[in-house]
C-alpha positions as a Markdown table, in Angstrom:
| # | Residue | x | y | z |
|---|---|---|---|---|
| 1 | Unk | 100.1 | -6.4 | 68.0 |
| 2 | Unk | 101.0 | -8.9 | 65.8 |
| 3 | Unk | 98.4 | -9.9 | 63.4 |
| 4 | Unk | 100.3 | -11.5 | 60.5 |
| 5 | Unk | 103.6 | -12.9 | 59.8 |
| 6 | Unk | 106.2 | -15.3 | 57.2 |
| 7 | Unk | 108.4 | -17.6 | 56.9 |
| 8 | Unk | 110.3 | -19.3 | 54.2 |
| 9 | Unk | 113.5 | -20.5 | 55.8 |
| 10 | Unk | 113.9 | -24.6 | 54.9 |
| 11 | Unk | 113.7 | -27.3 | 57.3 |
| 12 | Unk | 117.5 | -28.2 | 58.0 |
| 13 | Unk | 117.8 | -24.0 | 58.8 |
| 14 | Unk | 115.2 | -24.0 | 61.4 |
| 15 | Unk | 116.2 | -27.3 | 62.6 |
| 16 | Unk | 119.6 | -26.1 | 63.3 |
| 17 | Unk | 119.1 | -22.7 | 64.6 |
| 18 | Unk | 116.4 | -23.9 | 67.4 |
| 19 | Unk | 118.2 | -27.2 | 67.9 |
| 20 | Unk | 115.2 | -29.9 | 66.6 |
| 21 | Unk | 115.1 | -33.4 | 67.5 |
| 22 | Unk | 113.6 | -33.5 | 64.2 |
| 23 | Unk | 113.5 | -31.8 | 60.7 |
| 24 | Unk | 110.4 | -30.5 | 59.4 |
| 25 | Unk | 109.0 | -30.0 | 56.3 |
| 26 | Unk | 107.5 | -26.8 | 55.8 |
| 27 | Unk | 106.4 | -25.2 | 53.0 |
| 28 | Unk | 107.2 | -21.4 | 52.4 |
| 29 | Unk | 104.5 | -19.2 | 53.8 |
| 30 | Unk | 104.2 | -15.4 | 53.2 |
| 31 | Unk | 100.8 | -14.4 | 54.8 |
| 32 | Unk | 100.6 | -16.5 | 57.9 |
| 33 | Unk | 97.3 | -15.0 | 59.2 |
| 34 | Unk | 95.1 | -16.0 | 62.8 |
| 35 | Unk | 93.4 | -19.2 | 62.7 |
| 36 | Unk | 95.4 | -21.1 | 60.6 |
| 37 | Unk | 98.3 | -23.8 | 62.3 |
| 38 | Unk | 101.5 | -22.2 | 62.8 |
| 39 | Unk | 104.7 | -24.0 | 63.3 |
| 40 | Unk | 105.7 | -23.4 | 67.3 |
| 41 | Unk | 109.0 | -24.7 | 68.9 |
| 42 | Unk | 108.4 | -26.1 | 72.3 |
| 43 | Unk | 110.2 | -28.2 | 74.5 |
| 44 | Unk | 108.9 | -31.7 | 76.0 |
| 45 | Unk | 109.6 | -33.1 | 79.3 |
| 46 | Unk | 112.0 | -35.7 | 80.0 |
| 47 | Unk | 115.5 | -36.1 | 81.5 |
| 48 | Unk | 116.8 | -33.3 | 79.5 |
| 49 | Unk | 114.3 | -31.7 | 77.7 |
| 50 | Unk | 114.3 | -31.7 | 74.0 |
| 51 | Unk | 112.6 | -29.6 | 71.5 |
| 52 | Unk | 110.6 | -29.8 | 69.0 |
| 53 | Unk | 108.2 | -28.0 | 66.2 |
| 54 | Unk | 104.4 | -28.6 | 66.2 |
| 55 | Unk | 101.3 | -27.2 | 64.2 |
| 56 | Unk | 99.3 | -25.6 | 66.7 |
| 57 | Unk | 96.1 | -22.9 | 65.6 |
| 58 | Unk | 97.0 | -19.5 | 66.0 |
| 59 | Unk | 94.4 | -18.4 | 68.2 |
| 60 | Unk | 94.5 | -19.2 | 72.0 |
| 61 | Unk | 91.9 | -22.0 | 73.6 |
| 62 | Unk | 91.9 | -22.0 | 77.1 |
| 63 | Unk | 91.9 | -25.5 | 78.7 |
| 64 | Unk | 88.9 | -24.4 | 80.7 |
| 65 | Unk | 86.7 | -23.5 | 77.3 |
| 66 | Unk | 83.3 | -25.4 | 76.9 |
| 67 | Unk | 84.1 | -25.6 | 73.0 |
| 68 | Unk | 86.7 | -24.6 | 70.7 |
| 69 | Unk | 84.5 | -21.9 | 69.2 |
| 70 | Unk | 83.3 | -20.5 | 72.7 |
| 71 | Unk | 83.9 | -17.1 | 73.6 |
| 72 | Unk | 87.4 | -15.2 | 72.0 |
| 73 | Unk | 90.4 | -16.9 | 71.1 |
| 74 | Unk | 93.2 | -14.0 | 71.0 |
| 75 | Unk | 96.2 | -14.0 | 69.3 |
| 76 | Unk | 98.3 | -12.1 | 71.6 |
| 77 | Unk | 98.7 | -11.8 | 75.0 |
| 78 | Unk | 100.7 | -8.5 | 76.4 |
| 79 | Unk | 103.5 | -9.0 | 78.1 |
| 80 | Unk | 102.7 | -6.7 | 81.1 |
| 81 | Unk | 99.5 | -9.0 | 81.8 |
| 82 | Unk | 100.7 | -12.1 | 80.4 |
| 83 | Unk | 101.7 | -13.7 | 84.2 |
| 84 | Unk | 98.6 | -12.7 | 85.8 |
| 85 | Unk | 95.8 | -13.1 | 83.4 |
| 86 | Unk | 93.6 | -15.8 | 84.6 |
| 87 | Unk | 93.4 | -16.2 | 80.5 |
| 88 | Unk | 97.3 | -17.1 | 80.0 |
| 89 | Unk | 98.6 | -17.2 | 83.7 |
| 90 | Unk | 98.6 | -21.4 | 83.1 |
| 91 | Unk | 100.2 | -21.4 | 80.2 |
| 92 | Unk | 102.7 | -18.7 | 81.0 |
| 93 | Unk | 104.1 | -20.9 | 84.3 |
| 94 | Unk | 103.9 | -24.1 | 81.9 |
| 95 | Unk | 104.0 | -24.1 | 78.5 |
| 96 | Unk | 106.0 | -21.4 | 76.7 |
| 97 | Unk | 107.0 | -21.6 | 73.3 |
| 98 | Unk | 108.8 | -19.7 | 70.1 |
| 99 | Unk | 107.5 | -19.5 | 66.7 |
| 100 | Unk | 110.1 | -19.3 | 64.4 |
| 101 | Unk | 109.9 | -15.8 | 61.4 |
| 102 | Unk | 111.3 | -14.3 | 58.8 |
| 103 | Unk | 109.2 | -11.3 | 59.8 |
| 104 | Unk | 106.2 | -9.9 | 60.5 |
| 105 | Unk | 103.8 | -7.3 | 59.0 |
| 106 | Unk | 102.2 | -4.1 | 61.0 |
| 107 | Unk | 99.7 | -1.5 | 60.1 |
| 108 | Unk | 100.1 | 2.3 | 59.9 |
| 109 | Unk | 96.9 | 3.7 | 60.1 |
| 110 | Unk | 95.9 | 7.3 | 58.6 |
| 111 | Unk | 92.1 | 8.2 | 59.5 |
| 112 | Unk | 90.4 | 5.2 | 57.2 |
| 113 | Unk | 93.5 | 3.5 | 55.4 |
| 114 | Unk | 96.0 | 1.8 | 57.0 |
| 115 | Unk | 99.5 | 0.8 | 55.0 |
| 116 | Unk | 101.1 | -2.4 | 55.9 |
| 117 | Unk | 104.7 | -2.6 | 56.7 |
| 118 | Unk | 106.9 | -6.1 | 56.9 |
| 119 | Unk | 109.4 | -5.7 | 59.8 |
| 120 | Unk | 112.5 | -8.1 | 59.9 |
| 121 | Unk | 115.3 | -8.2 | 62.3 |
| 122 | Unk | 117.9 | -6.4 | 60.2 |
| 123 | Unk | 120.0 | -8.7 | 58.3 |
| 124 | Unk | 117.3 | -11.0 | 57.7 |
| 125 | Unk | 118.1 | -13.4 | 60.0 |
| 126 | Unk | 115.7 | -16.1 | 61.2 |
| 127 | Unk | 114.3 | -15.1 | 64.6 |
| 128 | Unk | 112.0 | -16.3 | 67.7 |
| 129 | Unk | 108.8 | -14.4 | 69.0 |
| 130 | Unk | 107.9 | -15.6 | 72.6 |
| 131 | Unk | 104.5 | -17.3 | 72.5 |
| 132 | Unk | 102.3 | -19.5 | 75.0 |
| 133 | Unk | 100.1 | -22.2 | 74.3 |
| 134 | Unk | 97.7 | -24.8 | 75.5 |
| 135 | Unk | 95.7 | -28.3 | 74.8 |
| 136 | Unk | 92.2 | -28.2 | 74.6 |
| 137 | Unk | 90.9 | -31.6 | 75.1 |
| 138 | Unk | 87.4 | -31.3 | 74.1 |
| 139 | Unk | 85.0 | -34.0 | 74.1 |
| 140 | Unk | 86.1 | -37.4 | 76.1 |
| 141 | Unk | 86.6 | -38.7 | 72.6 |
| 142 | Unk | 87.8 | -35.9 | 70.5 |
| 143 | Unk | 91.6 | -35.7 | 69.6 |
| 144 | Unk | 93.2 | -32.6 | 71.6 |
| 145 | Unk | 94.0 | -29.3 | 70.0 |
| 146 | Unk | 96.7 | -27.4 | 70.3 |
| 147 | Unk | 96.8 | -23.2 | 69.9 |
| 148 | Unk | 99.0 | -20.5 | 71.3 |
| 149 | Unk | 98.7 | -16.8 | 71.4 |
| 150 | Unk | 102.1 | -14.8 | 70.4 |
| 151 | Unk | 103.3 | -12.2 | 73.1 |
| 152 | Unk | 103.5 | -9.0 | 72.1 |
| 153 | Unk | 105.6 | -5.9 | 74.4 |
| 154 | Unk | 105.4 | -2.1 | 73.6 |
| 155 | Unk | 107.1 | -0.9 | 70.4 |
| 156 | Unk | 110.6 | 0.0 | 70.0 |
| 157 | Unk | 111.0 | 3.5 | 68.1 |
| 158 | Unk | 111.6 | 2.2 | 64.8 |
| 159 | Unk | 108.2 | 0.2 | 64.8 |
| 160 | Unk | 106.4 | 2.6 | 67.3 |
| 161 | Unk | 106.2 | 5.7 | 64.0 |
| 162 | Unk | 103.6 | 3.1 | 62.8 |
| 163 | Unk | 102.4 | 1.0 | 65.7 |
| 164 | Unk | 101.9 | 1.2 | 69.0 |
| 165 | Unk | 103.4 | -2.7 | 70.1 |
| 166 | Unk | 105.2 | -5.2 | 68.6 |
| 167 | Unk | 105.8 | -9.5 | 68.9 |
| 168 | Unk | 108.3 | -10.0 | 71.9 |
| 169 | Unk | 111.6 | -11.0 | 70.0 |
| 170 | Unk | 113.6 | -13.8 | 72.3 |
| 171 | Unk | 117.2 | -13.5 | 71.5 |
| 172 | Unk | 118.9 | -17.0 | 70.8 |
| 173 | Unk | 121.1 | -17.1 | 73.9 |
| 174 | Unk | 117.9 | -17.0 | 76.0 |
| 175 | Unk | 115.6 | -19.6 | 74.2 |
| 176 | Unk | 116.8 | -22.4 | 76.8 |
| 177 | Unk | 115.3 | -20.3 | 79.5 |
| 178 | Unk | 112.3 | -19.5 | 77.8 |
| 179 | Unk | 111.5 | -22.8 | 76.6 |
| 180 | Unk | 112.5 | -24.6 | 80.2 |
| 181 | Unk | 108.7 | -26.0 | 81.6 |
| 182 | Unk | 110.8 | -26.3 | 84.8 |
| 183 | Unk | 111.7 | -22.4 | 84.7 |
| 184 | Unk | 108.9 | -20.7 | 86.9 |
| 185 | Unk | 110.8 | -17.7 | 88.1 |
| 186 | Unk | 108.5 | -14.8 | 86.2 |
| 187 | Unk | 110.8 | -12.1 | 87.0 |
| 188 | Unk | 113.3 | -14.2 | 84.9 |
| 189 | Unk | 111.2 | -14.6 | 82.5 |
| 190 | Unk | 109.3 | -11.3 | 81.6 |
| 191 | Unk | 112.6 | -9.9 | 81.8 |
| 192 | Unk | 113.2 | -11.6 | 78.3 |
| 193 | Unk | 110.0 | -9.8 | 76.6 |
| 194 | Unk | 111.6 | -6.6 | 76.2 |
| 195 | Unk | 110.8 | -4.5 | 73.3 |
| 196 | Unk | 114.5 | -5.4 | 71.0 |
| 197 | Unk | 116.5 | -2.3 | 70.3 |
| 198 | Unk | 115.4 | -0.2 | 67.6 |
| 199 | Unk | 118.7 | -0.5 | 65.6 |
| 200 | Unk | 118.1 | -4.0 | 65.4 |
| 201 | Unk | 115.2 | -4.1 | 63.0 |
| 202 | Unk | 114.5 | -3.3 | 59.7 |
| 203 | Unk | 111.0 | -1.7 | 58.2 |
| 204 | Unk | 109.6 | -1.0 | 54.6 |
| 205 | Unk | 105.5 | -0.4 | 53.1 |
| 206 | Unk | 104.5 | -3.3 | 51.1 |
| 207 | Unk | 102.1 | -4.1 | 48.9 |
| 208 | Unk | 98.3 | -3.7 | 50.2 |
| 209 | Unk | 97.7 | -7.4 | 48.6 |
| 210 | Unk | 98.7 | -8.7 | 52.2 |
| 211 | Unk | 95.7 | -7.4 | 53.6 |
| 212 | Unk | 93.9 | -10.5 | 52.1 |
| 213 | Unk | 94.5 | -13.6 | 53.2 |
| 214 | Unk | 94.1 | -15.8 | 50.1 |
| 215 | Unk | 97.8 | -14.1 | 48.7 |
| 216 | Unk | 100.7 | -16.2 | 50.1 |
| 217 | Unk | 103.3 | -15.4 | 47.2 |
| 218 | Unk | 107.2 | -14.2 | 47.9 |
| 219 | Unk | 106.3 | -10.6 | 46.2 |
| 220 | Unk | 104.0 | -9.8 | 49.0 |
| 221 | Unk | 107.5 | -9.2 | 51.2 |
| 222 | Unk | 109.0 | -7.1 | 48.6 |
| 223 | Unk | 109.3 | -2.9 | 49.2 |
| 224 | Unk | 106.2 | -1.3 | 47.8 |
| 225 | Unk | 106.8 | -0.1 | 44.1 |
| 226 | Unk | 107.7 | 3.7 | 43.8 |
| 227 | Unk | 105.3 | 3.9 | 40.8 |
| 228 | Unk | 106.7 | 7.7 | 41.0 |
| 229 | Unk | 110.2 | 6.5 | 40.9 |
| 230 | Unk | 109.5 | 4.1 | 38.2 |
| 231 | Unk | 107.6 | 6.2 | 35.4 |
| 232 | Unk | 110.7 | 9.0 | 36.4 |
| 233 | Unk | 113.1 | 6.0 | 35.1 |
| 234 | Unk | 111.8 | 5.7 | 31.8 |
């Protein structure tokens, strides 16, 4: 699954690497946790679709929900059910989207701890993990919201040693196709939720401070401190 994530890359970076309309102004976030508005790249119809980044709440509203709060609001949806589930199905045909990362954190768990990791696509490049999302109207008179859910596909080998699925990673080259409302081909496009290849990401432990959700600071992506390794050094 993915249950957290960050990003700190600067407006004019994400603008050009998804190809904005616009350039947003985003503050650096390093604990992005469910619930909260994430920023999600989607494209809007027209003569040639263009894209652009929204807030929408992590935490997927069906259109078909008496109220916002009613029943679950999950933050994935699996790839292998994605196209099918009466939950997503909609949204899967209609509106797809990418939220933009740095990286993203998963959990090893060990009987009753669990150690977080923060995963990046090696290099640290900025990267894309396939989403959906929908607009809940609401009341007749209340202002629409928008959430998504992220898709998650089984785990490459590298992330499998400490979980057991990962976000779906959409490679740059096929964000057009993925993005495209007009694309409704869902061979073409589960094909793109593939787990990436193992050799193309990058793990370490962090610090357990990312497990709550008030810390948002730049150490929280840092390796965990070797406090073994550090008294040896003195």
């Amino acid at each position: 699954m993915c249950g957290r994530f960050f990003l700190s890359r600067s407006g004019h970076e994400i603008a050009q690497h998804f190809a904005l309309t616009d350039e947003p102004v985003l503050a650096p976030r390093y604990n992005i946790a469910p619930g909260q508005p994430v920023p999600v790249v989607h494209a809007v119809r027209g003569a040639a679709p263009q894209r652009v980044l929204a807030e929408m709440q992590w935490g997927f509203v069906p259109r078909f929900a008496q109220s916002e709060r009613a029943g679950r609001r999950p933050i994935n949806a699996r790839a292998e059910t994605v196209a099918t589930s009466p939950l997503f199905r909609d949204a899967f045909a209609r509106r797809r989207a990418l939220v933009p990362a740095d990286g993203f954190y998963e959990w090893q768990h060990r009987g009753r701890s669990a150690r977080p990791f923060a995963v990046r696509v090696r290099g640290g490049a900025l990267f894309a993990m396939a989403a959906v999302w929908e607009r809940w109207s609401g009341e007749a008179d209340g202002a629409p919201m928008a959430s998504c859910a992220i898709v998650t596909t089984e785990a490459n080998a590298a992330i499998g040693a400490i979980h057991d699925r990962m976000p779906a990673i959409v490679r740059p080259e096929d964000y057009a196709l993925w993005l495209d409302p007009a694309q409704r081909d869902p061979a073409r496009l589960l094909a793109l939720l593939a787990p990436v290849a193992a050799a193309d990401v990058a793990l370490h432990p962090v610090d357990r401070r990312v497990n709550d959700v008030r810390c948002d600071d730049a150490d929280l992506v840092l390796p965990e401190r070797d406090l073994f390794s550090l008294g040896g050094a003195q």
